[in-house]
C-alpha distance (Angstrom), angle and dihedral (degrees) to the residues before:
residue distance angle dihedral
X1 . . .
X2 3.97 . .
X3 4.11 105.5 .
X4 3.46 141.7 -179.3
X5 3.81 131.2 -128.3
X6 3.60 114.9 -112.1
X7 3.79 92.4 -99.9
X8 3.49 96.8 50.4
X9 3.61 90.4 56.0
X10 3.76 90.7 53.7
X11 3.37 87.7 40.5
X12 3.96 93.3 60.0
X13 3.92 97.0 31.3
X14 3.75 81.2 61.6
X15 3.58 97.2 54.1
X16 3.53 93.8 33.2
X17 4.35 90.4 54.2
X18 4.06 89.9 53.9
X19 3.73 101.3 42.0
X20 4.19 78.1 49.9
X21 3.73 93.4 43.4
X22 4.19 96.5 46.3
X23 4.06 88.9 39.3
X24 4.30 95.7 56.4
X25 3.86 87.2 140.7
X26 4.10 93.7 71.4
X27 3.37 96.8 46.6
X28 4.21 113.8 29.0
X29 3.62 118.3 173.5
X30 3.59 93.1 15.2
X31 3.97 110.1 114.3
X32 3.81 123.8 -144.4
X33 3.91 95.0 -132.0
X34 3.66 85.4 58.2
X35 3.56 96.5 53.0
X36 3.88 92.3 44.0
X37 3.49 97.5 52.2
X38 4.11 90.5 47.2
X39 3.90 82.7 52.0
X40 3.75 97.5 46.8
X41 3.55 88.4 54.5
X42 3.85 96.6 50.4
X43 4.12 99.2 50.3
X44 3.83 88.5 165.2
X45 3.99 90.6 63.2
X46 3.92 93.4 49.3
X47 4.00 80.8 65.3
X48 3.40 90.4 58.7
X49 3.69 92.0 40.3
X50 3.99 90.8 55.8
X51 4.22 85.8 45.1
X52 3.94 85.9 58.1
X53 3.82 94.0 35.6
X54 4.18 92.3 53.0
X55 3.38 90.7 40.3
X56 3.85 88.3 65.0
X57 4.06 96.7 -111.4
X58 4.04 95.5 127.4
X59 3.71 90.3 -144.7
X60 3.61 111.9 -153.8
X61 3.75 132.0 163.1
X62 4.05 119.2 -74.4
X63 4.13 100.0 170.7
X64 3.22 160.1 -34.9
X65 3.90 136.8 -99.7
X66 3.71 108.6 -144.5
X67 3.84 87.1 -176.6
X68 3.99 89.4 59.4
X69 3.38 105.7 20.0
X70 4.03 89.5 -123.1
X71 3.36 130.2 143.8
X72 4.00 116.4 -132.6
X73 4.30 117.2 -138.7
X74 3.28 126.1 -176.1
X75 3.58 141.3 176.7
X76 3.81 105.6 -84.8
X77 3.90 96.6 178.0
X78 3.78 114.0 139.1
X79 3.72 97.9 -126.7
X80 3.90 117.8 22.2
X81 3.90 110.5 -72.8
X82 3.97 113.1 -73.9
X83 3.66 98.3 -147.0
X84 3.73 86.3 55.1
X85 3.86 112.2 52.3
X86 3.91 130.5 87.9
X87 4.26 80.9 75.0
X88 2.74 123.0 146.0
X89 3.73 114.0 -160.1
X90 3.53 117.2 -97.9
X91 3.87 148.5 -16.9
X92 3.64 95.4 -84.8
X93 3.97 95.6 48.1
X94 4.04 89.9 52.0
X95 4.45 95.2 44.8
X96 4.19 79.8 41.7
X97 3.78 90.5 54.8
X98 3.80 113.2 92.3
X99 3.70 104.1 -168.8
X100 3.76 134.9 14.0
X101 3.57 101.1 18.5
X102 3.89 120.6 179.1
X103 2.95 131.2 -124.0
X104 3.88 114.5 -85.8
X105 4.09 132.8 -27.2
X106 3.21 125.1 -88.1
X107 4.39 93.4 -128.3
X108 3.65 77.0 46.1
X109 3.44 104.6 58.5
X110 4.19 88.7 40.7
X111 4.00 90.0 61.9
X112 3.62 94.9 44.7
X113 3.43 89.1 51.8
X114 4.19 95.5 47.1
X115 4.10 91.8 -111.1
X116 2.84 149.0 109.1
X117 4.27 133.3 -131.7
X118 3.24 124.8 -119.2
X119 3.72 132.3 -81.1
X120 4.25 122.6 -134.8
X121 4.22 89.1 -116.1
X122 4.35 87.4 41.9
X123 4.22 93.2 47.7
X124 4.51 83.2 43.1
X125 3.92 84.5 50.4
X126 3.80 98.2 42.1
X127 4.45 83.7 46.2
X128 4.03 82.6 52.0
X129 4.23 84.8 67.8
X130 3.73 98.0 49.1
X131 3.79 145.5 -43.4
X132 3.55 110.1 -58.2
X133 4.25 129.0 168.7
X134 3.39 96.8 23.8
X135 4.08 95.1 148.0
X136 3.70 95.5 18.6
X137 3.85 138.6 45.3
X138 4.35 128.4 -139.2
X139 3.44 116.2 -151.3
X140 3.50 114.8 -123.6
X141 4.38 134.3 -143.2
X142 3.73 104.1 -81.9
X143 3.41 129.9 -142.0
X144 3.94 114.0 -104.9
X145 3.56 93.3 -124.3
X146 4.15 89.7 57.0
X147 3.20 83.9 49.5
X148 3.48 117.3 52.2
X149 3.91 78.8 58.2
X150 3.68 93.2 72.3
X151 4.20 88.7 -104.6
X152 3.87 128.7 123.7
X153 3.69 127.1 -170.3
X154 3.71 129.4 -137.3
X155 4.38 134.1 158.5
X156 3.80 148.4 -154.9
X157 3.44 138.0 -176.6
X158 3.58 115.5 -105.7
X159 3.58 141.1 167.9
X160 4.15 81.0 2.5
X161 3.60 93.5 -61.7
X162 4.00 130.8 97.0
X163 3.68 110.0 -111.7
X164 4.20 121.2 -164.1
X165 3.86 112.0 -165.0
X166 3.58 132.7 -180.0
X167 3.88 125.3 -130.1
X168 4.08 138.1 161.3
X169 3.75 110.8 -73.4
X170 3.40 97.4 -126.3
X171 4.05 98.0 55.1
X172 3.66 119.3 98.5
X173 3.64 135.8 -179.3
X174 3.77 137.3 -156.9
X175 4.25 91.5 -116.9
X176 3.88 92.1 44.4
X177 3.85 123.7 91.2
X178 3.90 131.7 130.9
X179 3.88 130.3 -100.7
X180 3.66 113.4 -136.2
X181 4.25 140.4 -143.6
X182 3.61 138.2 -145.4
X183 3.43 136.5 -173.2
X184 4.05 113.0 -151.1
């Protein structure tokens, strides 16, 4: 299990409590004790929390799932997460690239980092609490049928309306990363 030292911890909840506390329009009725104590009792998902934090997501809270009693985080960055674009979007798209492959993957870089990417209805919810990708795009999870096709989808928001495109898996661009969720 990945783990943080106790000052990283207090490091993060700190930055974690006043991203919460200046964001109270993505999360109302949710209460930051609440959240703490969910997150002090899950030190593995701080880890992940810190991954998506460094990684410059901005992670702040989107939910809550009565059924579970989980809170939902996603990345809440204004443009997709700089320390996570030139992806491109999985394994098989970087070993099928011949020449100038990036990096890492996208899908990747979400497992390593103990999340996972966004789905089309979770990046429409997370454009429902503000205006986010408006100069870069986040791919998305794809459907296993796109897939298998060789295809990958990602979006923006454009022109004030959320736009999901297709493109080859194994292309990736310098304003294109992914946005990321966890469940604590």
């Amino acid at each position: 299990m990945k783990k943080l030292s106790a000052d990283e911890r207090k490091g993060l909840l700190n930055i974690l409590q006043t991203r919460f506390e200046k964001n109270m329009q993505r999360h109302k009725g949710i209460k930051w004790a609440d959240v703490q104590a969910r997150l002090e009792a899950h030190p593995a998902k701080l880890w992940s929390l810190q991954e998506m934090d460094i990684t410059d997501g901005e992670p702040d809270v989107v939910g809550f799932d009565k059924k579970t009693g989980e809170y939902i985080f996603f990345d809440c960055a204004a443009e997709s997460p700089k320390a996570r674009r030139n992806t491109c979007y999985d394994r098989a798209a970087l070993d099928s690239r011949k020449e100038h492959k990036p990096a890492d993957s996208a899908m990747d870089m979400a497992n390593a980092m103990g999340v996972d990417m966004l789905t089309e209805e979770q990046y429409r919810e997370l454009q429902e609490l503000g205006e986010f990708d408006l100069k870069t795009s986040s791919w998305i999870l794809t459907p296993p049928a796109i897939r298998k096709l060789g295809g990958a989808l990602f979006c923006d928001r454009r022109y004030d309306h959320v736009f999901v495109y297709h493109n080859g898996a194994s292309s990736y661009y310098g304003v294109r990363g992914f946005r990321g969720s966890l469940r604590v």
